[in-house]
N, C-alpha and C positions, 0 to 999 in steps of 0.2 A: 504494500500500500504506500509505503512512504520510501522510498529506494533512495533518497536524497536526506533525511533528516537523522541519518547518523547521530548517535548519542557522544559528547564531546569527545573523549579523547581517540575516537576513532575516526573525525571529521576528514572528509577529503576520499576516504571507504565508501563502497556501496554500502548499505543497511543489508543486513541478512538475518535470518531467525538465529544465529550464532549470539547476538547478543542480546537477547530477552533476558538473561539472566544477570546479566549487568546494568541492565534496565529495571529489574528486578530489587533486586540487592539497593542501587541507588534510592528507588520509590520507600524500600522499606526505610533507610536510613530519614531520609526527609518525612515520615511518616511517624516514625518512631517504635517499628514493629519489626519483627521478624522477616526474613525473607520468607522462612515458612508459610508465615500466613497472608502473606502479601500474595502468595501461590497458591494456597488454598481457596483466598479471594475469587481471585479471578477465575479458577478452575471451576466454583460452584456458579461462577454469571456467565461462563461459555458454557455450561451440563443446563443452564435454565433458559438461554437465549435458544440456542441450538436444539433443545429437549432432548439432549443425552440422558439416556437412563441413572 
C-alpha cells in the first residue's frame, strides 16, 4: 500500500512486510505497551474486519 513511506531509518528503501515488526516494537514504545500486545491488537481487528475464525 504504501511502497514509499519507509519507516525512518530505513528511508530511501522500498517499504516491504520485513519491517512491520519494527513498526511494531516503535508503536509499542510511543504507546507505552508491549510489542506483544501491540500484536495481539491488531491480530484480533484483522480476525474481526476480515471474519477470521
Amino acid at each position: 500500500d504504501a511502497p514509499y513511506l519507509t519507516p525512518h531509518p530505513f528511508r530511501g528503501k522500498r517499504n516491504e512486510p520485513a519491517y512491520v515488526a519494527f513498526v511494531c516494537e516503535q508503536l509499542a514504545q510511543l504507546r507505552g505497551v508491549t510489542s506483544e500486545e501491540i500484536a495481539q491488537a491488531t491480530t484480533a481487528v484483522a480476525q474481526t474486519f476480515f471474519a477470521f475464525p
